[in-house]
N, C-alpha and C positions, 0 to 999 in steps of 0.2 A: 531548397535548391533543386532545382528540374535536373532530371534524368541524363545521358546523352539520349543521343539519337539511337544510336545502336542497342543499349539498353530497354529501352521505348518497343524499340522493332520485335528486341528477345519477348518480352512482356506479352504483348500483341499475338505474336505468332504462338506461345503458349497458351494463351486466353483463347485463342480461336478456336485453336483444336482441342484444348476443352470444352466450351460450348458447344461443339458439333457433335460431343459425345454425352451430352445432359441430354436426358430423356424427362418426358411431360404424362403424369399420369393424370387424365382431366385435368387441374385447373394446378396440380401441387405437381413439385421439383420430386425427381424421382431419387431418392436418397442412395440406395446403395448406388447405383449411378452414378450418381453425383461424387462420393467417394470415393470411387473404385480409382475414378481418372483424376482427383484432385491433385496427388502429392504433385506430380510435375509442374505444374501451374504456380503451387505456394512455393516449392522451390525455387521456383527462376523469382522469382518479387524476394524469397528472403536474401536473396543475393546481391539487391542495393537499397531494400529498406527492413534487412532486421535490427538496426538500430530504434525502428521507428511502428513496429507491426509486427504481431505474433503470429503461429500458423491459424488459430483460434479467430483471430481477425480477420485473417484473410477469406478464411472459408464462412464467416456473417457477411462480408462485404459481399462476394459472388452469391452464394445461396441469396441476399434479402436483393441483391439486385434482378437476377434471374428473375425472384418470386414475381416481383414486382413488374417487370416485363410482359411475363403470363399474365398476370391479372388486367393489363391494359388493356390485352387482348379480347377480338370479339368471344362470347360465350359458346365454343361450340367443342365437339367432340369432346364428349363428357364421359369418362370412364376409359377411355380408348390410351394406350399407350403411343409415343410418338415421340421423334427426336425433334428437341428444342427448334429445328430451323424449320422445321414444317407448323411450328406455332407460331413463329415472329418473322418466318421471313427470312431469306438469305444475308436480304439487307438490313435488316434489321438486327439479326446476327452481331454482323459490321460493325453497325453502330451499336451495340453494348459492348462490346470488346473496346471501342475507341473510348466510351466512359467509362469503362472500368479502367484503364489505363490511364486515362485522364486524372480519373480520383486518388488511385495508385502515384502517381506521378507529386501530386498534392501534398505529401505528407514530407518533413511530420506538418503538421495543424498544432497550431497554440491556442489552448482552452486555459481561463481560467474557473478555477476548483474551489468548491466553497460549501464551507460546511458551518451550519451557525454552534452557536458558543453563547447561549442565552443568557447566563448567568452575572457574566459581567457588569461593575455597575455604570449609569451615564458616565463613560470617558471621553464626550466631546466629539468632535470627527473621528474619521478613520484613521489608523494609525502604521505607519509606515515600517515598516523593519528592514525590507530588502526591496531589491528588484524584484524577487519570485515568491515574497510574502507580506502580508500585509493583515490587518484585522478591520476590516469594512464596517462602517452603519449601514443598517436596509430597513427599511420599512415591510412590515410586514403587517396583517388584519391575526395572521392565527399562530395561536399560544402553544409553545412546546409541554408537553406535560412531564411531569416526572419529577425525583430528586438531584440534589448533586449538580453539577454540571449541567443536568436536561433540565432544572429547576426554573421555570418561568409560567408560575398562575397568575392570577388577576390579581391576586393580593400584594404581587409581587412588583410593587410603583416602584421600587429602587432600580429594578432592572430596563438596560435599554436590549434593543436587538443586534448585532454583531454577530459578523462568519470572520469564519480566518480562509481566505485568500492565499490560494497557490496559484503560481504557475506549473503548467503542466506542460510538453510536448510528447505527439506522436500522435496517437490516434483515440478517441472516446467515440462510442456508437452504440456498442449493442451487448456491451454486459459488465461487471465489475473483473472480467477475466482481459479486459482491452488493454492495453500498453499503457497508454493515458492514466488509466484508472486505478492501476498497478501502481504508477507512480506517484498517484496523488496522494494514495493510501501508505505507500511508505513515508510519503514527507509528514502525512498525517501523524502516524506513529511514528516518528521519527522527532516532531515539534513537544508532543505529547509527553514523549522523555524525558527530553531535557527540561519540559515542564515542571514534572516532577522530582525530577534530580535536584534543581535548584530549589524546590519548596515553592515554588507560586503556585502547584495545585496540589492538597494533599490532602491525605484518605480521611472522612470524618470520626474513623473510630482508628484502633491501634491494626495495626499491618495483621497480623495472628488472625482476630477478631475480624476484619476486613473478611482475609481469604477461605474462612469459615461460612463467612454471611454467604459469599460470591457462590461457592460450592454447595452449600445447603437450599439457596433460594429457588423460587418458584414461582417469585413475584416476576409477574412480565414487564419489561423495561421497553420505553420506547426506543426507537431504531431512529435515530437520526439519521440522514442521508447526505453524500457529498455531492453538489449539481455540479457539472459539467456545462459550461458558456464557451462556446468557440468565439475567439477575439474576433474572429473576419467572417465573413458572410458565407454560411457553406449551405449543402446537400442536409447535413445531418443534424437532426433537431436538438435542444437540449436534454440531458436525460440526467437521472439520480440512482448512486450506489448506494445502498444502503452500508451500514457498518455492521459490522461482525457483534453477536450476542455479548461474545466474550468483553467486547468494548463499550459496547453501549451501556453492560453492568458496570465497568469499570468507571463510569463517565457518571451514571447515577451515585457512585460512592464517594465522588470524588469535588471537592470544590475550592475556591480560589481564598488561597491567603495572602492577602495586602500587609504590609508593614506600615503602609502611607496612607494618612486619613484623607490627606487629596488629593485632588484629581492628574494634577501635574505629579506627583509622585509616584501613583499607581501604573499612568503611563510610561514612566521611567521604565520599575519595575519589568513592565511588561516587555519592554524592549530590550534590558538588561539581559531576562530570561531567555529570550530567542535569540540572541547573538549567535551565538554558539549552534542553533538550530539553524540557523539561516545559511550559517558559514558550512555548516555539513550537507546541509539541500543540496547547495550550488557548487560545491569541490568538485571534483571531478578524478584529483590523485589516485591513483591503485590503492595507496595506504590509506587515506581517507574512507574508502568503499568499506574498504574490511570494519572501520570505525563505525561507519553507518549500520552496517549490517550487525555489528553487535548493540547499534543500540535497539535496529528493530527487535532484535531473539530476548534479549533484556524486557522490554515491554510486552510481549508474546508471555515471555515467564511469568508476568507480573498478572496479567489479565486471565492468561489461561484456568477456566472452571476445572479441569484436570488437576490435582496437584503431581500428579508422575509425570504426566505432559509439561508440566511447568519446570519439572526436574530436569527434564531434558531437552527442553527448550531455554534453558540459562548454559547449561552447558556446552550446547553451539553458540550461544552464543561466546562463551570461551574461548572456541576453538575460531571463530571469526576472526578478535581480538589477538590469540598468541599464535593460531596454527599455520600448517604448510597446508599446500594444495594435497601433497599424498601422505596419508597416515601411515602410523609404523609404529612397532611393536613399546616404545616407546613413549609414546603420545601423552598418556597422563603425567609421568615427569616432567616432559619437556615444557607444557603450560602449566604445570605447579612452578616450576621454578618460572617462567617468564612472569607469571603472577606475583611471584613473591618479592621478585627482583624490583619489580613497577612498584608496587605497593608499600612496602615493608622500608627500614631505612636500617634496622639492626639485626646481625644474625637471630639474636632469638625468637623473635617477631617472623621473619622470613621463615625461620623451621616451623615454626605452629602453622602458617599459614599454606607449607607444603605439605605437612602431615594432614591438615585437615580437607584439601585439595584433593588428596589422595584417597580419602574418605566419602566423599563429595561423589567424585568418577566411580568409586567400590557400588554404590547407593543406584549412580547410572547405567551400568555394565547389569545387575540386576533386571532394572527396568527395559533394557533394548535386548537384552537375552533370553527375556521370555521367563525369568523365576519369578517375578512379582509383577502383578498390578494394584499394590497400595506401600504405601508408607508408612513404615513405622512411626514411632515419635521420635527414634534418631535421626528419622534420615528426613521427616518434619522438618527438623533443625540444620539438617545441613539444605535444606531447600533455602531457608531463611536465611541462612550464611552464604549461600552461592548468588544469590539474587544479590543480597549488599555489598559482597567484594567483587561484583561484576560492574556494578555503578561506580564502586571507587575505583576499580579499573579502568573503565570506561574514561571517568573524570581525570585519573591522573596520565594516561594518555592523551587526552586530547591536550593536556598544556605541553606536550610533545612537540604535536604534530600543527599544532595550530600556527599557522602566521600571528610573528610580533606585530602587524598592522590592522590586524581584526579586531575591529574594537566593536 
């Protein structure tokens, strides 16, 4: 949806009088310059599109646009410092302000997001799960290498090529820090989840052993990457984020268990699996968010090559799941007992599980206070306890909050 007019004007008028204060050192953007007078500028745009644009965004859109400007430019006054309007022109000026506001005006931009998933075996077409997800065929010449999940050599004739398909909005350009790409990357890890929550992908050795291998290795893991394809016809070419170390290990260790020898069953499965994943993509509920976000910190836990990082990266997610916006002296109670109450069905059940809740948070308060950076074998153990009653957490909330009509 386009701007108003007055809005447009605001935009304009601040882009102007930034550019008249960008200075040109030879042929490059003069940086501190450039910053000195930026925040005004990103302020007035995050004022009708920070739904859709970060301040990070804003300042790769002007920076690579300005660059881009100079370099049009004939080659001259080489070393010489100079304000932007004596390189391009007054009118020239003008007009980069009216496309910067034009492109500004553009968003969000719907890309779809796709990241391959080689492993799979021929499932036939593409296969549908939602409006905003889907698992595509693609033709490709060149072979992923790796284990697990990135597992597709030549010897590997069972395997077809397949990405999983997101939609995305807002903006994808110029780094994995863009709105877009934020977003992809959470439905990513977000699909990924509840992959594993329901067993359609699981670790090739035991969980313990797993998080040992992940921690100890050395072995370098390929980096799969998610491309970025704008639906409609833009300015900004396609481009690729790569995934986090921590994932890409995870994804080497990890691979697909079918219950169904064919083809229409496995497809089942696979749609059975992402129900649930598709319905938390596309919510949008306050109560929902909080859901998503603890299954992001849940998978964070899971992948993280830290294990004290992992410790406290389950923990928010906890606090996603049970907490308030303002903490108080109180906190670890109050999601022991929210934890126990979800989970548990009998007093004695619900006290163990706040006693050791308690223990859990004693293990955490260590690690963010600065007495420890490692783990003992007790608190080993409550790592491996707080990760599994996060997932059951997880799971027995979402039959909460879920619509009776999500199927």
């Amino acid at each position: 949806m386009s701007m108003h007019p007055n809005a447009k004007d605001a935009i304009r008028r601040h882009a102007v009088g930034f550019l008249k204060n960008v200075t040109v050192l030879g042929r490059s953007v003069g940086n501190e310059n450039f910053a000195m007078h930026f925040a005004s500028v990103a302020k007035e745009i995050l004022k009708h599109k920070h739904d859709w644009v970060t301040t990070q965004d804003i300042y790769s859109i002007f920076f690579n646009c300005i660059a881009n400007a100079i370099a049009a430019m004939p080659h001259d006054g080489v070393g010489e410092v100079r304000q932007l309007s004596a390189v391009i022109g007054d009118d020239g000026l003008a007009k980069l302000a009216d496309e910067l506001v034009a492109f500004i005006d553009s968003f969000p931009r719907t890309y779809t997001a796709k990241i391959p998933i080689p492993e799979l075996p021929d499932l036939g077409d593409s296969i549908y799960i939602s409006e905003a997800i889907a698992i595509s065929r693609y033709q490709s010449d060149v072979a992923l290498r790796g284990g697990g999940l990135l597992a597709l050599v030549p010897e590997n004739h069972g395997a077809s090529n397949y990405a999983l398909e997101l939609k995305v909005r807002g903006f994808a350009g110029y780094g994995g820090q863009s709105s877009a790409a934020r977003q992809a990357l959470s439905g990513y890890k977000l699909i990924l989840q509840q992959a594993l929550a329901c067993g359609l992908v699981a670790p090739k050795m035991g969980i313990i052993t797993l998080a040992m291998m992940l921690r100890t290795s050395r072995v370098s893991h390929p980096k799969p990457s998610i491309e970025f394809i704008e639906d409609t016809s833009g300015p900004i070419a396609p481009f690729s984020v790569e995934l986090s170390p921590e994932l890409s290990s995870l994804l080497s260790s990890y691979s697909f268990r079918f219950k169904s020898a064919e083809v229409a069953g496995k497809v089942s499965e696979i749609r059975a699996a992402l129900r649930d994943a598709a319905w938390l993509y596309a919510a949008e509920d306050d109560g929902v968010g909080r859901l998503r976000t603890a299954c992001e910190w849940h998978l964070d836990g899971l992948t993280s090559l830290s294990p004290t990082m992992a410790l406290v990266q389950t923990s928010i997610g906890f606090e996603a799941l049970f907490g308030e916006d303002d903490e108080n002296s109180s906190l670890t109670r109050m999601l022991a007992d929210r934890c126990a109450y979800l989970v548990a069905t009998n007093l004695k059940a619900r006290k163990q599980i706040r006693d050791t809740f308690v223990r859990f948070y004693q293990a955490r308060s260590k690690i963010v206070h600065g007495n420890t950076i490692f783990l003992s074998e007790a608190d080993d153990e409550l790592l491996f306890w707080g990760r599994r009653m996060l997932q059951l957490a997880i799971s027995k909330e979402m039959t909460h909050v879920k619509p009776s009509n999500v199927e």
